[in-house]
N, C-alpha and C positions, 0 to 999 in steps of 0.2 A: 073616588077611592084613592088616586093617584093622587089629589091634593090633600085625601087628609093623611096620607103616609108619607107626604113630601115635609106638611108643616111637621110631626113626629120626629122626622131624619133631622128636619132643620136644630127641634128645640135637643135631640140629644146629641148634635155635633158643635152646638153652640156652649162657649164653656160658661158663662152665667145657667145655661138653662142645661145644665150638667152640675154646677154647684145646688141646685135648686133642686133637682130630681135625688139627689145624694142626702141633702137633708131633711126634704120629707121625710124618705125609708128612715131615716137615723130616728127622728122625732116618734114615729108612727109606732119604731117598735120600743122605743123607750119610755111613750107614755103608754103604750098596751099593758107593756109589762107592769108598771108602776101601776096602773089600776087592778089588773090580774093577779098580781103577788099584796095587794092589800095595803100598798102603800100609799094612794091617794094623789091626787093630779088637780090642784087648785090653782088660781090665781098667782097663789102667791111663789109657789112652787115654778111656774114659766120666769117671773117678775125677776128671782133671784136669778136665773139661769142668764135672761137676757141683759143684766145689770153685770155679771162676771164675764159675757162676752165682750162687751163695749170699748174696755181697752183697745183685746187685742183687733177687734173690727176695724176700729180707729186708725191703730199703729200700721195695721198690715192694710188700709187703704194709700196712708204715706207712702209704704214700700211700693207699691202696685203703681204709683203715679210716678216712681223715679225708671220703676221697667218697661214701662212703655215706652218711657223715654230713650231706653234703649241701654241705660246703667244700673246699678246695683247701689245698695244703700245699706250697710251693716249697724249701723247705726243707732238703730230706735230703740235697743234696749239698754243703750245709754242714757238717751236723753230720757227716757223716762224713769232709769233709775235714779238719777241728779233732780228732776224732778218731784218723786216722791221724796225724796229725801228732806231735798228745801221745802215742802210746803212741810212735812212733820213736824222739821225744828227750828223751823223758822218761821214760817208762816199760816201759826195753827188760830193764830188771834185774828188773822187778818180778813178784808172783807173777800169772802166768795167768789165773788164777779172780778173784782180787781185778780184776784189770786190767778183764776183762767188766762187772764189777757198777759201778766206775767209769764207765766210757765208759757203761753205758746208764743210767746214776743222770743223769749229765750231758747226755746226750740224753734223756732226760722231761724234766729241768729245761726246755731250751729248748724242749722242746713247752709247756711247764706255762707259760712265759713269752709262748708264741705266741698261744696257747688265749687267756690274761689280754688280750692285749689286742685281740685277735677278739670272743670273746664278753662279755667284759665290759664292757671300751672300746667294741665294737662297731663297729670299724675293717672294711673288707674284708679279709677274708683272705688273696687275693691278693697285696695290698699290704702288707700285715706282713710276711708269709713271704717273699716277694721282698724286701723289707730284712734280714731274718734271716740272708739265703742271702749276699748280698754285704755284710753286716759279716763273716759267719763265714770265708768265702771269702779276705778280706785278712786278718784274723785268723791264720789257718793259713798263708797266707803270711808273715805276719809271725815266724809260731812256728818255721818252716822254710823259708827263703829259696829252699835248694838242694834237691832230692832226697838224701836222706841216711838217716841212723839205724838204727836197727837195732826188732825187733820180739821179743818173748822166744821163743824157741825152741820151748820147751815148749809154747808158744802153736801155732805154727807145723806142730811135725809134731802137734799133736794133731789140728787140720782136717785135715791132709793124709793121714791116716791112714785106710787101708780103712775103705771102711765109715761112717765118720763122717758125710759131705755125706749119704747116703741115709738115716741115721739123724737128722742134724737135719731132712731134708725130712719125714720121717715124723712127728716133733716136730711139728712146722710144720703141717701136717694134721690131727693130732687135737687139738692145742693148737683151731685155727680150729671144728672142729665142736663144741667142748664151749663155746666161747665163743659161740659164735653162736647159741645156743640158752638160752646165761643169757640175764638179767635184762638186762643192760648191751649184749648183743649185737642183744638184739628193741627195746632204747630206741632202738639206734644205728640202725637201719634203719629205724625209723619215726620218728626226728627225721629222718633223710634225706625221708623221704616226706611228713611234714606234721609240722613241727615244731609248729603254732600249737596244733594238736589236743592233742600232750602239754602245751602250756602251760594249755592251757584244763580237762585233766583234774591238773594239780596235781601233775606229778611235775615232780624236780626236771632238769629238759633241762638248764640250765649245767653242774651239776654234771658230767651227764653227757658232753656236751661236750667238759668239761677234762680229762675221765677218756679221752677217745677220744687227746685232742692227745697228751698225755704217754704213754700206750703207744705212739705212731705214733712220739714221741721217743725214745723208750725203743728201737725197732726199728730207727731209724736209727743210733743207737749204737751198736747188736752189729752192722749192717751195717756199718760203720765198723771194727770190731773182725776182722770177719772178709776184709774188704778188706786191712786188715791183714799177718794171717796169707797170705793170696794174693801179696800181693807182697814181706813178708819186710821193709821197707825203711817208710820215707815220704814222700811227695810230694804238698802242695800241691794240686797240678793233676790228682790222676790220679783224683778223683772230678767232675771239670765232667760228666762225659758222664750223671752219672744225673739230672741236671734234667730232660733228655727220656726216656731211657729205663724210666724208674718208671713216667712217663705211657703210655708207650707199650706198659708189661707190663700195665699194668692195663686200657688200652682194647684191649687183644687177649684177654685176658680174662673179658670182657664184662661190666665193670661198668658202668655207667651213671653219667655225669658231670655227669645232672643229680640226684643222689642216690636213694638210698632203694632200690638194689638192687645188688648185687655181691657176688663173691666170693673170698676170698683164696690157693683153691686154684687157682681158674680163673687169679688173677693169679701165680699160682708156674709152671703152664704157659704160661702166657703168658711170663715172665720167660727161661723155657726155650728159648722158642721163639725170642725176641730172641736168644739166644745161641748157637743155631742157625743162622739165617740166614749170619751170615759165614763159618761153618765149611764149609756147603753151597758158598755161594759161591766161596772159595777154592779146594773143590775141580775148579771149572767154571773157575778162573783169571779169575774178575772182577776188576773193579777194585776200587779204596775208592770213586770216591765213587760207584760201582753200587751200593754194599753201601749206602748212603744213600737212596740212591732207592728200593732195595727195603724198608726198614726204613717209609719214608713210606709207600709203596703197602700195604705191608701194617698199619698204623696204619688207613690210613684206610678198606680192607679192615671192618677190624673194627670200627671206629666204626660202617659203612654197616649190617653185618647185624646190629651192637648196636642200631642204631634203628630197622629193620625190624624186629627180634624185639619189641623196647619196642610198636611200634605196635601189633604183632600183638597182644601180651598185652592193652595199653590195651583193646583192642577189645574181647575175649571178656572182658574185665575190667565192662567197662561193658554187654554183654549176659548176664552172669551175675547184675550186684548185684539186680536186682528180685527176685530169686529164693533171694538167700543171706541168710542168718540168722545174724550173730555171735553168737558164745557173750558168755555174758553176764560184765561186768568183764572181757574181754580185749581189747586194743587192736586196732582195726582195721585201722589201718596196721603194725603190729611185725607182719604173716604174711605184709606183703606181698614186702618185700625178700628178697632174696639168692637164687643159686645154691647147686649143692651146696658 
């Protein structure tokens, strides 16, 4: 009894398996409702759902990999806006596959450019990346005044094809477990946790650092690509809204935004679950700006049991160390971070 109420405690103070427990309820009562109110719950009805979360799953895993890191990224709804734009009106003829490897060649670039002058300029990141996001922002406007253009097709029904969104989520899942257990994944969570410590044992943390920003570029790009694909078209304006919602996928989540522990699975159900809420909503006949309110409430929701759980762990953290033994030559902080 004591172990099956311990694994329980474990899965709902763990914040993956706290984004996980938040989207079932979301799904369970928005397809209830949708079969009960005569609206219908097919294939194709999840298909479209999971194809519209993708972006921001994508963009707010980028974010999620700079806060563990122990910085902040404001960013991604630039590069995806400059992104959609160049593929509309620029590159609606062009091949598919190449089109991908562009856009996210060119989103590391402006991480690699963000990184340079965080860590090595040693600017706050904050302040960088918020200049990054409103040069790229006019930028894109600049590149498409009006909504317009077109996206390459092929591009187009390949996302939207069976199957595809739960085979990139699947991607997206084993991609994060195999990383997160390299070499680059246990630095990243332990410069979150005590960067001075890596500095003081002689690994190279910038390096690593720049290696975080430009994959995080890199993710906003294909977010950018797959935003895309979703509306077919280009528009300027139609990525403002993931400046808050990346943050908000990742502090539902449970990562921790004062670094050194998250997860980017927890942040894909979390992303799900943001994208949930208004569908739920709509079917109760809320309002918009309810759907705001609920969106806050539940952010701040999850912040509240993200630092209850932090306290908690803190604590048996600090009644365990007199008694635990690191293995020897392995970083102390790299086992501390991340959920599943």
């Amino acid at each position: 009894m004591n172990t099956k109420f311990g694994r329980i405690r474990q899965i709902v103070t763990d914040g993956t398996g706290r984004a996980v427990i938040f989207w079932l309820i979301l799904m369970t009562i928005w397809l209830s409702l949708q079969s009960t109110q005569g609206m219908g719950v097919d294939a194709r009805l999840i298909q479209s759902y999971l194809v519209l979360a993708l972006p921001l799953i994508v963009a707010s895993i980028g974010v999620t990999l700079v806060i563990i890191m122990g910085q902040f990224d404001l960013s991604a709804a630039g590069v995806i806006a400059v992104v959609n734009v160049t593929i509309a009106s620029t590159l609606g003829s062009w091949n598919p596959l190449l089109v991908v490897v562009l856009m996210m060649a060119l989103g590391g670039f402006i991480g690699l450019v963000n990184g340079l002058f965080v860590i090595l300029g040693k600017l706050p990141a904050i302040a960088v990346t918020l200049a990054t996001l409103i040069i790229l922002q006019g930028l894109a406007i600049v590149i498409l005044p009006q909504p317009s253009g077109k996206v390459p097709p092929f591009l187009v029904d390949g996302v939207r094809a069976p199957f595809v969104a739960v085979g990139i989520i699947v991607v997206i899942i084993i991609a994060w477990m195999l990383f997160k257990r390299s070499r680059s994944g246990l630095y990243m969570f332990a410069i979150g946790a005590d960067p001075e410590a890596l500095h003081l044992s002689g690994l190279p943390v910038k390096k690593i650092q720049l290696k975080i920003f430009v994959i995080a570029g890199a993710l906003y790009g294909l977010a950018g690509v797959l935003m895309s694909a979703s509306l077919t078209s280009g528009d300027a304006n139609a990525a403002d809204s993931f400046l808050l919602t990346t943050f908000a996928a990742t502090a539902i989540g449970g990562t921790a935004f004062v670094g050194g522990r998250g997860s980017a699975v927890g942040t894909l159900f979390g992303a799900l679950t943001l994208l949930a809420i208004p569908k739920v909503l709509f079917v109760f006949g809320v309002s918009d700006w309810t759907q705001k309110v609920a969106f806050g409430l539940l952010v701040l929701l999850a912040v509240v049991a993200g630092a209850f759980s932090s306290l908690r762990k803190n604590r048996e953290s600090m009644l365990l160390a007199p008694y635990s033994t690191p293995t020897e030559g392995e970083p102390i902080t790299a086992t501390k971070g991340g959920n599943a």
